[in-house]
C-alpha positions in Angstrom: 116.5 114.8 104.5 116.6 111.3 105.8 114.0 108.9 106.8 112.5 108.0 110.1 111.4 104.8 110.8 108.7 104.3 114.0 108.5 100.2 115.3 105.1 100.3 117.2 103.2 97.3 118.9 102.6 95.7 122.3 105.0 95.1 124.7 107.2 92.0 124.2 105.6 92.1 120.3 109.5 91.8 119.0 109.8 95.6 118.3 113.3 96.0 119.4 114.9 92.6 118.2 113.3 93.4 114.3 114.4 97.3 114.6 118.1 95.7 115.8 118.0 93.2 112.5 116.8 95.4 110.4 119.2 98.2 110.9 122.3 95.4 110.9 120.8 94.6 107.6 120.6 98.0 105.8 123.8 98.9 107.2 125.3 95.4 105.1 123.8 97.5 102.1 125.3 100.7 103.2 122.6 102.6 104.6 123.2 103.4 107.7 120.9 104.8 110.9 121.1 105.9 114.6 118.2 104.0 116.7 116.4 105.8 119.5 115.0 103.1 121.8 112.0 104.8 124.1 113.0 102.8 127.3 116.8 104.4 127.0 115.6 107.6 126.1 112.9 108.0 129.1 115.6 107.2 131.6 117.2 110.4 131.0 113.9 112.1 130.3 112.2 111.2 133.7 114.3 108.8 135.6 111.8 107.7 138.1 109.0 107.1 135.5 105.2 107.1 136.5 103.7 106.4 133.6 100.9 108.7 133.7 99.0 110.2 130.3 100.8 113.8 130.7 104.2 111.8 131.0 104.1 109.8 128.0 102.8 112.8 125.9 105.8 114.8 126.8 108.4 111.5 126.5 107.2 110.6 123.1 106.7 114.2 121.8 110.6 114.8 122.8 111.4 111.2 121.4 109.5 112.3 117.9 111.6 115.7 117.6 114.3 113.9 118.6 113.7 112.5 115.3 113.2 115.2 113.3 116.3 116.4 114.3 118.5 113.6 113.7 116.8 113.6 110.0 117.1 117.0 109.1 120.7 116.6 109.7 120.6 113.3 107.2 120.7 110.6 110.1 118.1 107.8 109.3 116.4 106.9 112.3 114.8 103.8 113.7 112.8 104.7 116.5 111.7 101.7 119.0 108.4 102.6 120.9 105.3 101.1 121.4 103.8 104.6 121.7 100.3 102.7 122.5 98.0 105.9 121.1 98.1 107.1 117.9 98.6 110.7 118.5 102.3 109.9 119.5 103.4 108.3 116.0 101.4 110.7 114.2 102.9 113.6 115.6 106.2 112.5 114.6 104.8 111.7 111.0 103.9 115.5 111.0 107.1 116.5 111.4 109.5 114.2 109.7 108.8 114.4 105.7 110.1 111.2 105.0 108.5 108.8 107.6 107.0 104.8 107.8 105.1 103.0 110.3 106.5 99.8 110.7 103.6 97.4 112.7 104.8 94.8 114.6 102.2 92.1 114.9 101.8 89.1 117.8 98.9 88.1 119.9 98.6 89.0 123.8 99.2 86.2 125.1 102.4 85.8 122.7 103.6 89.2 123.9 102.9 88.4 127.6 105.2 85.0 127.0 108.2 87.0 125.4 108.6 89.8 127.5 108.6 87.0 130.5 111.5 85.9 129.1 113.3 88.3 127.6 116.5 90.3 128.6 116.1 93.9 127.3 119.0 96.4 128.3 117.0 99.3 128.6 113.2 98.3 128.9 111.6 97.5 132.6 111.1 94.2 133.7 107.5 92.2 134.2 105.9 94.7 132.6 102.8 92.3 132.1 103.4 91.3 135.8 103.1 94.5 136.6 99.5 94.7 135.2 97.2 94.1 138.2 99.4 96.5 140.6 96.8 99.6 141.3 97.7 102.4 138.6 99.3 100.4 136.6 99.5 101.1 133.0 100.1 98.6 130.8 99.5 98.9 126.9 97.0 96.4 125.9 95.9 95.6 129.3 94.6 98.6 130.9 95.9 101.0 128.6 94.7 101.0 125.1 97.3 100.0 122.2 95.7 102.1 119.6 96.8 100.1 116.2 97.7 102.2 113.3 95.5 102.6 110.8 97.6 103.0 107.8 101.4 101.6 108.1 103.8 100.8 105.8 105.0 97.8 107.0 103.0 95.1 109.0 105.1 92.5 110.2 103.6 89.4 111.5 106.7 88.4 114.4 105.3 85.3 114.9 104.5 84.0 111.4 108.0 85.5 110.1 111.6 84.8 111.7 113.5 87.4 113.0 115.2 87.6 110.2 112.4 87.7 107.7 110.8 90.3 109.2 114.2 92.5 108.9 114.1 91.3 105.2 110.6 92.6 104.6 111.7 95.9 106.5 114.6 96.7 104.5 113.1 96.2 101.3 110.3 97.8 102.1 112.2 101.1 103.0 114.5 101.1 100.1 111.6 100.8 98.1 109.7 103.6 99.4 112.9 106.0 100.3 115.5 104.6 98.3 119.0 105.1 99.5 119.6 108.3 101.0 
């Protein structure tokens, strides 16, 4: 069975630009993956997205079997999702044998000044912007970001390059699956 790697953190944290490095890097080595990136994934799951509790549970729940899918048939996956509450990246560590959290680490206000600027294919625009519309739900603004408590890679996107952080990933996972 192959691995499944989860990149969690805020909004605009550097989630996808890591999980992007990091898989060009292991793929120079020869290990190859297929990445599941929430924001594409939720477009076909519920087009006109409202963001609501019930929603996300069933998005990231289909994302996370997704997952185990794609393993069992010996596709490493990197999956790209903040999945802000726990629950979400621990039901997908129940069901994928050979799975690592990989914590993406930057301050509010760092992640408010990213995702200003960025230019993401698949993820919505202003999502910080967004914020102070009524029902809004942003992760770390009115919507808890619940951190994980024990992951196997915390990377610090603001004191490590892009490219460092990829480093530390890919080591990390060859350490702790080896090459599959």
């Amino acid at each position: 069975m192959a691995w499944v790697l989860w990149f969690t953190g805020l909004p605009g944290c550097g989630k996808t630009t890591i999980a992007q490095r990091s898989q060009s890097l292991l793929a120079e080595m020869g290990v190859r993956s297929k990445m599941l990136q929430l924001d594409e994934v939720r477009r076909v799951i519920t087009p006109r997205p409202r963001y609501t509790e019930e929603e996300r549970e069933i998005v990231y729940a289909s994302l996370a079997y997704m997952a185990k899918l794609l393993s069992e048939c010996g596709v490493n996956v990197m999956v790209d999702a903040t999945a802000n509450r726990r629950m979400y990246r621990d039901l997908a560590r129940s069901l994928v044998p050979k799975f690592a959290e990989i914590y993406v680490v930057a301050p509010l206000e760092v992640c408010i000044a990213r995702e200003a600027e960025r230019n993401a294919q698949f993820a919505p625009r202003d999502i910080y912007k967004k914020a102070t519309a009524a029902k809004a739900s942003v992760p770390g603004i009115n919507v808890a970001y619940e951190e994980p408590l024990a992951p196997e890679v915390v990377v610090d996107s603001v004191k490590l390059s892009t490219d460092q952080s990829a480093e530390l990933v890919a080591c990390r996972v060859l350490k702790i699956f080896g090459q599959d």
